[in-house]
Structure formats: structure tokens, C-alpha cells
C-alpha positions in Angstrom: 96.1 -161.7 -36.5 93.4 -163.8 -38.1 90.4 -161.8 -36.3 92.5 -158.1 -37.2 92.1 -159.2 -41.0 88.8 -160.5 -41.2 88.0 -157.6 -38.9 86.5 -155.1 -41.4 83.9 -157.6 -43.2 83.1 -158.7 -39.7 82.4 -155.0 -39.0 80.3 -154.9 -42.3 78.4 -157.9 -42.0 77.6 -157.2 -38.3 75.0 -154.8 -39.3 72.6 -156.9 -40.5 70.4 -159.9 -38.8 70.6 -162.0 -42.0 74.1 -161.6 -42.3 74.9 -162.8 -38.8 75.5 -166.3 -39.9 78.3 -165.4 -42.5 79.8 -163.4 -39.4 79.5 -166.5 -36.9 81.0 -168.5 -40.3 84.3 -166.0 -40.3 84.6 -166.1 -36.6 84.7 -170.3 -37.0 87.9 -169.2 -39.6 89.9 -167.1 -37.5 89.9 -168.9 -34.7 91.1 -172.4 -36.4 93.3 -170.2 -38.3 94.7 -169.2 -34.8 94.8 -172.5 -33.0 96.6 -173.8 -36.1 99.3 -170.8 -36.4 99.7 -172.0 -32.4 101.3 -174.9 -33.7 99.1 -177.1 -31.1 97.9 -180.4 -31.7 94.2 -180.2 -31.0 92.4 -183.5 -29.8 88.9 -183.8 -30.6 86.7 -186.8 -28.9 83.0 -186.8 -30.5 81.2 -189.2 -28.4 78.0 -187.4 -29.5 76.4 -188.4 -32.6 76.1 -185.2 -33.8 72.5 -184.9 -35.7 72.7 -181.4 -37.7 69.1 -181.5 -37.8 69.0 -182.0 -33.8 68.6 -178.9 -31.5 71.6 -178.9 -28.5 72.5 -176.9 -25.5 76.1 -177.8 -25.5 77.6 -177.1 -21.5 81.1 -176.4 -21.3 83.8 -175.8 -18.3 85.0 -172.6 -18.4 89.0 -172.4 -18.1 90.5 -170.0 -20.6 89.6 -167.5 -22.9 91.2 -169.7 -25.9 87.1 -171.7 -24.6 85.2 -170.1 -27.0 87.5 -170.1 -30.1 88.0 -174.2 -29.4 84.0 -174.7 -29.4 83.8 -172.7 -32.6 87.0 -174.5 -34.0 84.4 -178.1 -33.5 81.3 -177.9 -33.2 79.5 -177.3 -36.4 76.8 -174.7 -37.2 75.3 -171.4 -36.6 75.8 -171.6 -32.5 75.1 -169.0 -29.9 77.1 -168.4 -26.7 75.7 -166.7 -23.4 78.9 -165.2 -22.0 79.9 -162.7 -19.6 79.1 -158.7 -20.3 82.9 -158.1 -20.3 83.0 -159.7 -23.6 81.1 -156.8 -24.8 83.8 -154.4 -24.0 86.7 -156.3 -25.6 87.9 -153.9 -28.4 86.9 -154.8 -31.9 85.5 -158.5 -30.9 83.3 -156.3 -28.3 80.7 -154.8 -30.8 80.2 -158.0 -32.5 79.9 -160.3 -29.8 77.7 -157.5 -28.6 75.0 -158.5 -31.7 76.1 -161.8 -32.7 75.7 -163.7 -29.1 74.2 -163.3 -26.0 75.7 -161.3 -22.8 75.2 -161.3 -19.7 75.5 -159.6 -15.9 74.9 -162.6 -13.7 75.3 -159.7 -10.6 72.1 -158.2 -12.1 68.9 -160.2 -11.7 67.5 -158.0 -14.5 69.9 -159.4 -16.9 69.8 -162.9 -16.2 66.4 -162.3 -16.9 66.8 -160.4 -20.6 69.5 -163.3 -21.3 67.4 -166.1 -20.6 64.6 -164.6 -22.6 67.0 -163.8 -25.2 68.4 -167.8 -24.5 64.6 -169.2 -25.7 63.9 -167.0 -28.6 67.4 -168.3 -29.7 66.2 -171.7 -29.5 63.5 -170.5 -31.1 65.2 -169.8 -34.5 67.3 -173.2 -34.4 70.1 -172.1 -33.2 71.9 -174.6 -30.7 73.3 -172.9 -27.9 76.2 -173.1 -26.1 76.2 -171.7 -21.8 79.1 -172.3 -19.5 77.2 -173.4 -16.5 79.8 -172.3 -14.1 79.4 -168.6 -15.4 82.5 -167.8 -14.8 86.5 -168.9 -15.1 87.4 -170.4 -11.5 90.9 -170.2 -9.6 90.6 -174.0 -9.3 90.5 -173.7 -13.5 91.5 -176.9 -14.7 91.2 -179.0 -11.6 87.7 -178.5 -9.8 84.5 -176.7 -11.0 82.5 -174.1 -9.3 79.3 -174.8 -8.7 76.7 -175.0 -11.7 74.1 -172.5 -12.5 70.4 -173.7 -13.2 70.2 -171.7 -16.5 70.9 -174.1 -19.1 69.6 -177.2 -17.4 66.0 -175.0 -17.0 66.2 -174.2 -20.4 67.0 -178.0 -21.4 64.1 -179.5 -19.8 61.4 -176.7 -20.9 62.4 -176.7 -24.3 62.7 -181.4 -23.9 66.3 -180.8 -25.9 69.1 -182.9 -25.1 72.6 -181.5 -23.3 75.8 -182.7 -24.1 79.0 -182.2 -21.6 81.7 -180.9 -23.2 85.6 -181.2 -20.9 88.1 -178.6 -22.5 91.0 -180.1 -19.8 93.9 -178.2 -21.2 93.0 -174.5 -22.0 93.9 -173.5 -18.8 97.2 -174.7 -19.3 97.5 -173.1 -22.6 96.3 -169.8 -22.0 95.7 -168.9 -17.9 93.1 -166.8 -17.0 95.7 -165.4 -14.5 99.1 -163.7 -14.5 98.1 -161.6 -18.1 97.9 -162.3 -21.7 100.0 -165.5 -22.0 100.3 -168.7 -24.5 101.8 -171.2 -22.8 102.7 -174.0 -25.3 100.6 -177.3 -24.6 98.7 -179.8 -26.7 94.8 -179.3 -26.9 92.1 -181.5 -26.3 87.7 -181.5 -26.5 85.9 -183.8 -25.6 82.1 -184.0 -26.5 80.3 -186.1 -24.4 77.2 -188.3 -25.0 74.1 -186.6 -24.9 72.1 -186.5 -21.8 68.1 -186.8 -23.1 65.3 -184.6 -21.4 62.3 -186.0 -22.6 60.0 -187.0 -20.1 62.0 -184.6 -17.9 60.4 -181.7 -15.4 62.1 -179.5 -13.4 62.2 -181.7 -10.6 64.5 -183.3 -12.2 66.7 -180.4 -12.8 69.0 -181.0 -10.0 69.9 -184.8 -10.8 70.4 -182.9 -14.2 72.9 -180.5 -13.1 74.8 -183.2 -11.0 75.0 -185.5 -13.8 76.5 -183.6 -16.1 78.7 -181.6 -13.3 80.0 -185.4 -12.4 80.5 -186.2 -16.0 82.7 -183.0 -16.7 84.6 -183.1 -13.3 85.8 -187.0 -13.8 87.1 -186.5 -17.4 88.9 -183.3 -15.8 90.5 -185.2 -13.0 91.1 -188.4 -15.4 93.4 -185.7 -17.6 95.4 -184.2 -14.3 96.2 -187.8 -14.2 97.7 -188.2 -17.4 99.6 -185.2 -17.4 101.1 -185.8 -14.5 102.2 -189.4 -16.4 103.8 -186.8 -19.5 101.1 -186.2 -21.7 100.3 -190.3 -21.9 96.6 -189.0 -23.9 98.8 -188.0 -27.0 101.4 -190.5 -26.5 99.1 -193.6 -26.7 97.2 -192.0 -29.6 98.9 -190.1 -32.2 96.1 -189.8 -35.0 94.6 -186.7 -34.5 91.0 -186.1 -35.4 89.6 -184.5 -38.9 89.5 -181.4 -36.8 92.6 -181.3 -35.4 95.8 -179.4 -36.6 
């Protein structure tokens, strides 16, 4: 309901390039809007100290489509996403995904290509980015990653910026990627890592890269089966929730 009624300034901004940060500012509304008519406690962990005049290429798991409306919902600033070509033919959101972020065909080599290049000139205007490195929801969703893509690590170390992990280990739970359109009821959780520097770094070092922050994602993942199994012990043991939380 949020996106329906922001919908048609959305539609209106979208046709402009020097509008598209107004449009990226609305999306940030109506999707903390939603997550907070969900009624869901959302946990966010900042372990990155977050430098708003910093550069990032923020790497995600990939579990749910409620991912992208949680990253907007915390991290702050005019972001771009590199996501999946499908996105573009969503109705309504399609079209302004379409302009506002980055898509891509990871079956065609040609664009890979055209996003990457897209990727740098993003960069290039100071816009931090934001790549699932898996490139894809998994059936293991939620319990074990696929394997990571170079993209974003390639991108990190030729442009020297830092990445930072980010573990999403409930979205799957909330809304599945399987069995249709959904909501589960479950409390929410982020958690942004601690940067991982590239300076100094070439792409030699790209695979110790991608391991690290694969390892780093994949133990916070496994550390919260855990405590769900134990009854949601995360929330029990810490009932504050952060200044972006609901």
C-alpha cells in the first residue's frame, strides 16, 4: 500500500536523472512504512562505522524479496542495487527500478558486461552500491549460500573501496521465495558487518576476498539457525531495538 500511493510521484519523478535521488528518497519511505505496518520488530547491528563521506560496496545474502526494502529501510544515502532483470518486469516497481538501479542477465555475458560498466560509472558519481554476490535467491535460503560471484569483489579492489558483509538471517522466514506471495510473521534482523579494507589489494587477492566475506556472512547465518532453534534467544536477551527499528 505504501509503494501504490507514492506510486504516481514516483512515476513523475522517474523521468528525470536529477530527480532520481528524491525517487530512491520515497522508495526508502514506503518500504519502512511497510516493514512497520508488518508489525515486525526489526533488529539492526551496525558494526560498520558508517562514514557518509566514505564510498561502499555493501554485499548482501540474498533470501527474500522483503532484501531490498530492509537495505533501504538502513543503510543511509542515495544507494544503487545491481539486481536481477526480472525486477524490471515487476508491474509498476518495474519501470523504475528499470531507471533508478541497475539490472541484470547474469545468463547473458553481454549483460554482465553493460552492468559492470554501468557498476563503475555508478561509483563514479558517489553513489555506494549495493550487489548480492550470490546473484540469485538459493533453495538453501537462510541456511547455506551459493557460491559468490567475482563481480563486486573485482569492482572493490579496482576502485581500493572498502566492502562490508551485510547477514539478513530472517527474511527468508518472513517472506519465502517459494510456495507464492506469503508474509510469514517473524521478527527481523541486519546486521552490518565491519568493513573489509582493499587498499594495497590486487586482484590476486580477489579470491581470499570473496572467501572472507563469504565465511563472515555464512557463520552469522548459522550462529542465528542456532538461536532460533533456542526460541528466538537474539530478541529475548536484548529487547532495545535500534534507532531504526520499529
Amino acid at each position: 500500500m505504501p509503494f501504490v500511493v507514492t506510486y504516481p510521484l514516483q512515476a513523475f519523478l522517474i523521468r528525470k536523472k536529477k530527480w532520481h535521488r528524491h525517487v530512491h528518497s520515497i522508495n526508502r519511505f514506503w518500504s519502512s512504512s511497510a516493514l512497520r505496518m508488518f508489525l515486525a520488530p526489526v533488529k539492526v547491528e551496525w558494526h560498520l562505522p558508517f562514514n557518509p563521506k566514505r564510498q561502499y560496496i555493501f554485499t548482501p545474502n540474498h533470501s527474500s524479496y522483503l532484501d531490498i526494502p530492509l537495505l533501504l529501510h538502513t543503510i543511509p544515502g542515495f544507494l544503487n542495487f545491481v539486481g536481477k532483470s526480472a525486477l524490471c518486469k515487476v508491474p509498476l516497481w518495474g519501470p523504475i527500478y528499470e531507471q533508478l538501479y541497475i539490472s541484470v542477465d547474469r545468463r547473458s555475458a553481454i549483460s554482465s558486461a553493460k552492468s559492470y560498466i554501468q557498476s563503475q560509472r555508478s561509483l563514479a558519481e558517489g553513489r555506494n552500491l549495493v550487489i548480492f554476490p550470490e546473484g540469485t535467491i538459493p533453495e538453501t535460503a537462510g541456511e547455506e549460500l551459493l557460491k559468490f560471484k567475482d563481480g563486486p569483489f573485482k569492482l572493490a579492489i579496482e576502485k581500493q573501496l572498502p566492502v562490508v558483509p551485510v547477514t539478513m538471517p530472517y527474511n527468508h522466514k518472513f517472506l519465502p521465495d517459494v510456495g507464492g506471495l506469503k508474509v510469514r510473521w517473524h521478527p527481523l534482523k541486519i546486521v552490518l558487518h565491519e568493513p573489509i579494507e582493499t587498499t594495497g589489494m590486487t586482484l590476486q587477492d580477489l579470491p581470499l576476498l570473496k572467501e572472507k566475506v563469504y565465511q563472515i556472512i555464512q557463520s552469522e547465518i548459522t550462529k542465528h539457525n542456532k538461536t532460533y532453534v533456542n526460541g528466538y534467544s537474539d530478541y529475548k536477551e536484548n529487547s532495545t531495538l535500534s534507532k531504526a527499528g520499529v
